[in-house]
C-alpha positions as CSV (number, residue, x, y, z in Angstrom):
1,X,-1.9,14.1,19.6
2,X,1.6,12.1,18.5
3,X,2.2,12.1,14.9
4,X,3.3,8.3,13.8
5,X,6.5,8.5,12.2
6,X,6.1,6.7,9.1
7,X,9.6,7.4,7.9
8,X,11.2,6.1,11.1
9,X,8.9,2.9,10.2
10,X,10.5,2.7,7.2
11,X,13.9,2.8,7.6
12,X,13.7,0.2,10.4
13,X,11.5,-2.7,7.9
14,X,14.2,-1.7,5.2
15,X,17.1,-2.5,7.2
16,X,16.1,-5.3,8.1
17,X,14.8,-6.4,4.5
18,X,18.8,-5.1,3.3
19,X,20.4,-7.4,6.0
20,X,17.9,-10.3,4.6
21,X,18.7,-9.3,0.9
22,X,22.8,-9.4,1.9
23,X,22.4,-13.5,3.0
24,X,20.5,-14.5,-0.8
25,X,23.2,-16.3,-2.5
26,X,21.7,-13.8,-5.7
27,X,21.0,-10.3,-6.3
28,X,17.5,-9.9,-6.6
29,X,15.7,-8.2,-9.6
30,X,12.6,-5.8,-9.0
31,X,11.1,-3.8,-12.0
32,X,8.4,-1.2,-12.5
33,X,6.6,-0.7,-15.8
34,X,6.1,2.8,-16.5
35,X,3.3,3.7,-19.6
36,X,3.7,7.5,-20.5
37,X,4.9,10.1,-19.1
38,X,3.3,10.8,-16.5
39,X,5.3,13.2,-14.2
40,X,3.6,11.6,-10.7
41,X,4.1,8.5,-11.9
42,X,7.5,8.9,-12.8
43,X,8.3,10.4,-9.3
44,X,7.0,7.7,-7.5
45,X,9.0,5.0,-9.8
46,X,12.5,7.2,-8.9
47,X,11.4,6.7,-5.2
48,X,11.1,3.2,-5.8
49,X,14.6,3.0,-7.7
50,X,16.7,4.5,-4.8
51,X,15.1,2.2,-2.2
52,X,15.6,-0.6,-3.6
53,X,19.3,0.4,-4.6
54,X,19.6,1.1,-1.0
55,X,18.8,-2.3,0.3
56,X,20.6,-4.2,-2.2
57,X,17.8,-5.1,-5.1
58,X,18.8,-4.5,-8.7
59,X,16.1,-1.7,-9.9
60,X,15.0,-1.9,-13.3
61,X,12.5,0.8,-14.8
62,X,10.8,-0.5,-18.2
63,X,9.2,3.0,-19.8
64,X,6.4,2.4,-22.9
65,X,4.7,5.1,-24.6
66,X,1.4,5.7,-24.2
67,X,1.2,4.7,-28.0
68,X,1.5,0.7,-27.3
69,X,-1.5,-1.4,-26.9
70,X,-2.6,-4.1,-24.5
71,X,-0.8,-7.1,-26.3
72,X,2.6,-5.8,-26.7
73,X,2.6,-4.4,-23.5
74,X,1.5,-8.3,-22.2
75,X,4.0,-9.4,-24.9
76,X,6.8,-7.3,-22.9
77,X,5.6,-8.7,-19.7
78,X,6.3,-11.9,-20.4
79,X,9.7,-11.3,-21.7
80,X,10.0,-9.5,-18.5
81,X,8.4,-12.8,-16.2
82,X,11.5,-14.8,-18.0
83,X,14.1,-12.4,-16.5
84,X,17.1,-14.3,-14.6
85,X,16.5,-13.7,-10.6
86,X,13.1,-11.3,-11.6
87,X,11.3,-11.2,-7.9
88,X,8.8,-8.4,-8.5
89,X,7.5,-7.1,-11.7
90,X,4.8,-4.3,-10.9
91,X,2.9,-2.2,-13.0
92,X,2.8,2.1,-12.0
93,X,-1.1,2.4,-12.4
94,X,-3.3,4.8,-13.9
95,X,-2.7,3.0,-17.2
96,X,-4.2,4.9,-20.5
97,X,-7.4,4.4,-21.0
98,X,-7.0,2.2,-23.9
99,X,-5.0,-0.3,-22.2
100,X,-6.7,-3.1,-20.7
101,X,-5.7,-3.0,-16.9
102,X,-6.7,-6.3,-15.8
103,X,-5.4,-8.6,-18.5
104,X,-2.8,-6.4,-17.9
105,X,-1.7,-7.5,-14.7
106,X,-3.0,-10.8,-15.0
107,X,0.1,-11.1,-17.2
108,X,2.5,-10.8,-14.6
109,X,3.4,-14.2,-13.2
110,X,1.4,-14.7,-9.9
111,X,4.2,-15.3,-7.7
112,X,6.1,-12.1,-8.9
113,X,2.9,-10.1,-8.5
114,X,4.3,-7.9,-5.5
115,X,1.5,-5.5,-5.6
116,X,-0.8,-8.3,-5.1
117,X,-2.9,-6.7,-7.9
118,X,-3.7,-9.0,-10.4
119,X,-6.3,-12.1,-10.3
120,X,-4.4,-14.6,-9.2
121,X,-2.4,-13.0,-6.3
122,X,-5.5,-11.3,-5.2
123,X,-7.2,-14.5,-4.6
124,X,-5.1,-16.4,-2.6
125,X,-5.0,-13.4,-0.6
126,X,-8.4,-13.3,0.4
127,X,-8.9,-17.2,1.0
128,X,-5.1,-17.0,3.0
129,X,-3.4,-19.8,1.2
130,X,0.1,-20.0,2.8
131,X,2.8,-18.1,1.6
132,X,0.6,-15.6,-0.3
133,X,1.7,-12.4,-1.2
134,X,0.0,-9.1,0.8
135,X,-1.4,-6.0,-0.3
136,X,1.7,-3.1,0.6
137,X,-0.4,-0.4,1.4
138,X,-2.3,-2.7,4.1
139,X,0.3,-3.9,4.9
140,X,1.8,-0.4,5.7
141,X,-1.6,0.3,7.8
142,X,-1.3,-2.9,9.6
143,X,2.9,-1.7,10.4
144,X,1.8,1.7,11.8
145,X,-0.8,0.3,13.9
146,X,1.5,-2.3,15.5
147,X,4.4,0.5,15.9
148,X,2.5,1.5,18.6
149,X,2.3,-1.7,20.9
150,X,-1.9,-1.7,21.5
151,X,-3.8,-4.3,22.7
152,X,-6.7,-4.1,19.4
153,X,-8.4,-6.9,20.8
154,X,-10.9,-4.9,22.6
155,X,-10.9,-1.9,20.3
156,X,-13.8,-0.7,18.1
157,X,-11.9,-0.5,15.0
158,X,-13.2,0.9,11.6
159,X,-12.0,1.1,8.2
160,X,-13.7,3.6,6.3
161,X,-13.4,3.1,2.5
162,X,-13.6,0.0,0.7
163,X,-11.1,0.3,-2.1
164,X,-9.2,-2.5,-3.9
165,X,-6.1,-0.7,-3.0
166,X,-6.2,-0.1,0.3
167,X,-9.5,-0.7,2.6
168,X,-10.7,-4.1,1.4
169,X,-7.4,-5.7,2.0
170,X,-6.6,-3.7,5.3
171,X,-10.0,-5.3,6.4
172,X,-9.5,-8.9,5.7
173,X,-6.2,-8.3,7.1
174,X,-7.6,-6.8,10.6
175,X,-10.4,-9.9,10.4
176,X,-8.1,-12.4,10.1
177,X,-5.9,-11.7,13.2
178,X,-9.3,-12.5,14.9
179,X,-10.3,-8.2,15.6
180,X,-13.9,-6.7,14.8
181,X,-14.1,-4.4,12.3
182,X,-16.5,-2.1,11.3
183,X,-16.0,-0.9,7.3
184,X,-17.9,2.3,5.8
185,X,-18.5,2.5,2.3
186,X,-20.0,4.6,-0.3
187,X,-23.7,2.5,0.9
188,X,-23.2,3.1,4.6
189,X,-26.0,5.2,5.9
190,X,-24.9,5.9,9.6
191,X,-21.5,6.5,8.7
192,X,-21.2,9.6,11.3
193,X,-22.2,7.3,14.4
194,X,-20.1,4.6,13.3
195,X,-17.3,6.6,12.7
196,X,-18.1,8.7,16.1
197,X,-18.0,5.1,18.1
198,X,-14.5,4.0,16.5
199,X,-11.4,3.7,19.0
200,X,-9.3,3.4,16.0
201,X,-9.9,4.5,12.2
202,X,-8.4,3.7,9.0
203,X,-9.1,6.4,6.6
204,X,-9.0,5.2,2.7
205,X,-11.6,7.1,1.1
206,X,-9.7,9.5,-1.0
207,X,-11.2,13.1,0.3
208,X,-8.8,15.8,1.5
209,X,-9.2,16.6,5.5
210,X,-12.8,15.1,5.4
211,X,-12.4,13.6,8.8
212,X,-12.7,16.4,11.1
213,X,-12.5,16.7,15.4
214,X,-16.4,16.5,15.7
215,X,-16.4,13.5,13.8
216,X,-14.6,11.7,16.0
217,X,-14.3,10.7,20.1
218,X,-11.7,11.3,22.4
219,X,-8.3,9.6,22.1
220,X,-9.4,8.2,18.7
221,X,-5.8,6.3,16.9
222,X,-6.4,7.5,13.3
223,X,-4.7,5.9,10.4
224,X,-4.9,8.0,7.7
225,X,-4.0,6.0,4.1
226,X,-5.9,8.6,2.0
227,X,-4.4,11.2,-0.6
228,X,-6.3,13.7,-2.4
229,X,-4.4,16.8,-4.6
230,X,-5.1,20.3,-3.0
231,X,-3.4,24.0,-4.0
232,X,-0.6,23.2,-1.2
233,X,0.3,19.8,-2.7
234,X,-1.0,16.1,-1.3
235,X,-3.3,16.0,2.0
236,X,-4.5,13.1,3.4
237,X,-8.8,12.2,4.7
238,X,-7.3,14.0,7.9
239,X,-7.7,17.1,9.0
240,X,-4.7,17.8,11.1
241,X,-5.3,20.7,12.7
242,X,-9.0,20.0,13.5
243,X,-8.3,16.3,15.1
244,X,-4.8,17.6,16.7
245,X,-6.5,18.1,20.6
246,X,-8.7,15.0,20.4
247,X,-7.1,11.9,18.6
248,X,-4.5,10.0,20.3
249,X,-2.4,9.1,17.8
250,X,-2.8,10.3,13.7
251,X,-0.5,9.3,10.6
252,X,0.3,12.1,8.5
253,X,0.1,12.7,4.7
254,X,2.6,12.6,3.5
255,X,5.0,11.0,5.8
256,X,2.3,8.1,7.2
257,X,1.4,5.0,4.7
258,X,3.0,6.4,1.9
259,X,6.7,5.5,3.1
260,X,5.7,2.3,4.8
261,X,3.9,1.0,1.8
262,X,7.2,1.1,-0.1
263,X,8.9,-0.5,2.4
264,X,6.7,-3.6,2.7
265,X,6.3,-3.7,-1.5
266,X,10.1,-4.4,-1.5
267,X,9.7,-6.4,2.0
268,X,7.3,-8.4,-0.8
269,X,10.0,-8.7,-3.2
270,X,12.3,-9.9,-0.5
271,X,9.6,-12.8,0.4
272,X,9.4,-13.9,-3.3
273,X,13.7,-14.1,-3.3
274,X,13.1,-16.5,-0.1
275,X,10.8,-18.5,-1.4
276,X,11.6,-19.3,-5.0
């Protein structure tokens, strides 16, 4: 089994995406809108920060206590939308429960919509109008899978998991470069013989080291884009050390998706700088 190298991934997109950023006549302006404080969420924003630092894109971290309700927040959004050189406004989900998620991010303008989460973006998406913004984290799947230089044309390929997130948009993604694919869901009722027949699986579902060695076939690529909490920190649908004499190639959790995902949000913000 080779372990992808998702960092490696990353720091190739990103310095390209700072050589890019270097030609705008501009420095771009990305911001993420914290609610809370929630420590995770918080962590993942400083990640965020120093990337885009790193590549040349002003960082800009709006924080809101849990306190403010769904029309200020929108309020703020908009002030946010009329920012000189804004390219990407995204929101660090879970919200509070209070807060009204989609109207939300419906707020954000369409084309700043980097995350590709509210209504708008998330349409043209799906029915590919040119120029649309991408999901990051399929993105990221679609990065790892081409870092290894496979012919997918003739592979059984199956995404298991049908989140907003992460396996709906890796789908449409896979469908529309012309590939079959195969998607499990929560429905599915032959999910072991589908997953048993893949050549290459995307993991999204969300359950620590679910996927185990005899779930799967011999020199299996596995992608795995799921995260779960456990007592030794983040593990992904994978189980390493079950899968590690059978699968041909396996992203790891962390270290996998995670990093690339980043990478292509502020490749994202880069493709709004371009185009507006």
């Amino acid at each position: 089994m080779i372990i992808i190298d998702g960092k490696k991934i990353k720091d190739e997109i990103l310095a390209e995406v700072k050589e890019r950023v270097l030609k705008l006549p501009f420095t771009p302006v990305f911001c993420d809108i914290l609610v809370g404080d929630n420590p995770v969420s918080a962590s993942y924003v400083r990640i965020k920060s120093r990337l885009a630092e790193q590549v040349g894109i002003k960082f800009r971290t709006v924080n809101f206590t849990d306190k403010i309700t769904t029309d200020e927040l929108i309020a703020e959004i908009e002030n946010l939308n009329r920012v000189p050189h804004m390219r990407g406004i995204i929101i660090q989900l879970p919200l509070p429960d209070h807060i009204n998620k989609n109207q939300v991010l419906d707020a954000i303008r369409p084309e700043l919509d980097v995350d590709c989460l509210g209504s708008k973006a998330s349409e043209d998406f799906y029915n590919n109008v040119p120029n649309s913004l991408c999901y990051p984290t399929g993105l990221a799947c679609l990065e790892l899978l081409n870092s290894l230089h496979i012919d997918l044309s003739d592979k059984n390929i199956v995404v298991s998991g049908q989140g907003t997130l992460v396996g709906k948009p890796v789908t449409h993604l896979l469908r529309s470069r012309g590939l079959t694919v195969a998607t499990i869901d929560s429905q599915t009722e032959n999910k072991n013989e589908i997953l048993k027949n893949a050549d290459v699986i995307i993991s999204a579902i969300g359950k620590g080291k679910y996927l185990t060695g005899e779930m799967i076939k011999k020199d299996v690529i596995i992608i795995d884009a799921g995260t779960s909490e456990s007592t030794s920190g983040i593990v992904g649908d994978v189980d390493l050390e079950s899968v590690k004499d059978i699968a041909s190639y396996v992203s790891p959790v962390p270290g996998g998706v995670g990093p690339v995902t980043v990478a292509m949000l502020l490749n994202n913000v880069l493709k709004v700088s371009e185009m507006l």
